[in-house]
N, C-alpha and C positions, 0 to 999 in steps of 0.2 A: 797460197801466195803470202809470202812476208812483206810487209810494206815499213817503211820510215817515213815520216812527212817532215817538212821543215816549211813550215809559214811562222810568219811574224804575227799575223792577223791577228789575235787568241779566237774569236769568235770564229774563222773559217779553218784556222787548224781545226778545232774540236768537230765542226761543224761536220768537217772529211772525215777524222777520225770517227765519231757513231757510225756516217754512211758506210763507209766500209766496214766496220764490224758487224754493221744490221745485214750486212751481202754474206756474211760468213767469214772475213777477211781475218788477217794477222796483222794489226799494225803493235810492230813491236815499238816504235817509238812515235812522240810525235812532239818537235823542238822547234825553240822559236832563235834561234840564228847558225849562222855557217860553222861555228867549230863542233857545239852539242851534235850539230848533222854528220859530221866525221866522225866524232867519235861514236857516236851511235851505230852508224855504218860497219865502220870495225867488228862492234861491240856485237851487234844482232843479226850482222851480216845476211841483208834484207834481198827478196828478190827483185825489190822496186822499191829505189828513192822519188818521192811526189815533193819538188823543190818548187818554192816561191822566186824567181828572179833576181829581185832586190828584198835584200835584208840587212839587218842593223850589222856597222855601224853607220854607214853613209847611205844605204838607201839607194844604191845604182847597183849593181851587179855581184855582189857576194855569194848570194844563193847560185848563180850559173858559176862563178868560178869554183865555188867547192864541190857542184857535179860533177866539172871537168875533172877536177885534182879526183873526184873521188871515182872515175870512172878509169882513169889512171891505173890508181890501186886495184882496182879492181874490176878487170875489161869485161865480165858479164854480169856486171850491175844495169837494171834497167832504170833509166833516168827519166822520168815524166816533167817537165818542165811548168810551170802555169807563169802567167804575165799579165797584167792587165793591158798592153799595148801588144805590136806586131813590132819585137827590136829584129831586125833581119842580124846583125852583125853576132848577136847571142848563139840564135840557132847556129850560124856558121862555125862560132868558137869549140861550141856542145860538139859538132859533128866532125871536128876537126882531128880528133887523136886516132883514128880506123876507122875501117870498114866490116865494124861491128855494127849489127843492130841495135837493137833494146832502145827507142830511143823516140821519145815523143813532146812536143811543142804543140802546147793547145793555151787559150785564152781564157780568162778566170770566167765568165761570163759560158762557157762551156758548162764548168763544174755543176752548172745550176740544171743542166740535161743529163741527169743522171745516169741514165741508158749508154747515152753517147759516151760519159766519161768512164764507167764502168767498162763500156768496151777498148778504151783507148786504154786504160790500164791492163788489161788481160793483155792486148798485143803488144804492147810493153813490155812486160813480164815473158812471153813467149818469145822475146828477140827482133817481132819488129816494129813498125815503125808507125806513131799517129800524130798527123801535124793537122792541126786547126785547117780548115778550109780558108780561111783569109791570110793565113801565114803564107800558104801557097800561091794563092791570088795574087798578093804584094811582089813575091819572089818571079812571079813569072813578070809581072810589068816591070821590073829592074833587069831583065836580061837584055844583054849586050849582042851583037850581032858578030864580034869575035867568040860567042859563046859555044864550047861543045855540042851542044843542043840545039844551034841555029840547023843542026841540016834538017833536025825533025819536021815532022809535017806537021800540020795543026792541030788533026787527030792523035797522032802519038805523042804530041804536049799533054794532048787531053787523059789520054792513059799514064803516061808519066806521072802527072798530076795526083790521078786517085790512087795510081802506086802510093807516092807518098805520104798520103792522107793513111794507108795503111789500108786500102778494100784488095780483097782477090779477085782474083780475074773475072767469077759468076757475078759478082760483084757490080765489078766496073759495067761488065757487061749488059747488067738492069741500068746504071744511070745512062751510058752511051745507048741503050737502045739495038745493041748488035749482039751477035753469038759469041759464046767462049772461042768458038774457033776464029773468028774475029781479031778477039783480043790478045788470043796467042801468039796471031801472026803479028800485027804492032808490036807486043812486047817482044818477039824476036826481032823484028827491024831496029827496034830500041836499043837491044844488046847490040847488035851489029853496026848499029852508027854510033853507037859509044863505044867499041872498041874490048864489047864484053860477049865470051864465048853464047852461043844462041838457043841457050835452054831456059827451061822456066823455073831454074831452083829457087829457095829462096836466098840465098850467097849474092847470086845474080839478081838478085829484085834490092837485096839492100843495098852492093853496089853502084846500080842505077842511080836508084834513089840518093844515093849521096855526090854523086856524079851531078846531078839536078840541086842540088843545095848549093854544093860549094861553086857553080859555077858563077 
């Protein structure tokens, strides 16, 4: 796996860059603002951008717009997002250009769970999807009752959910407490009340899942 990082930090870029070379990793670069992160990109053409949020000059949203631009150029870039906050309107802008996967939103305070974030980077890199567990939490208490997802039931919230978070169905299956065949059938009713054909690819698991974002 080829990585680029882009923190301003110095101390947590570096910090990411040994951890992932101590796991075996490629981090071809590792830059402290939005244009180095482009041209870098270009330049190493990475299987995974790890973007800081905000970065210089102003400190609000640089790092997420040069994702965007750079996922743009190049639609099977995977873009790991980090924040020290839960900004809902970020994730939605990241997730706004396809329904391409590759694409994960987790909290700086993650990165310090090694494990956790080492995994959310491989499903990254593999096209799909790892959002912070309170990113989703938040995103669910903001839904609207006009929402595509109001016809869901509480349980196929709750599978939607760990979709998102990026677990498979064996998965989901350990934290709900039910059988894969279970969670098949929810994730079929899923597709079916979102208006998406009723198989279990994964095409269909990221459509969902951005279905559930952007609503």
């Amino acid at each position: 796996m080829r990585i680029v990082i882009a923190e301003d930090d110095a101390l947590l870029r570096e910090g990411l860059a040994l951890l992932l070379r101590a796991e075996g990793l490629d981090v071809a670069a590792a830059v402290d603002n939005p244009e180095d992160l482009l041209a870098a990109i270009e330049t190493e053409r990475p299987d995974v951008a790890v973007v800081d949020v905000r970065m210089p000059p102003t400190f609000r949203d640089e790092g997420l717009r040069a994702a965007v631009d750079a996922r743009r150029r190049h639609p099977g870039l995977g873009v790991l997002v980090l924040s020290a906050h839960v900004e809902e309107s970020y994730a939605s802008e990241l997730l706004a250009g396809g329904t391409t996967g590759g694409i994960g939103y987790l909290l700086k305070e993650r990165v310090g769970r090694v494990a956790d974030f080492l995994d959310a980077l491989r499903r990254v890199a593999a096209g799909g999807t790892a959002l912070d567990p309170e990113v989703v939490a938040q995103l669910i208490v903001r839904r609207r009752a006009d929402d595509p997802l109001y016809g869901l039931t509480p349980r196929e919230r709750e599978v939607l959910a760990l979709m998102a978070e990026g677990h498979s169905n064996t998965t989901i299956g350990r934290h709900l407490v039910v059988t894969d065949g279970a969670v098949h059938k929810h994730i079929g009713n899923i597709f079916a009340k979102l208006g998406l054909a009723a198989d279990d690819t994964a095409d269909r698991r990221v459509a969902a899942v951005l279905t559930y974002l952007r609503s």
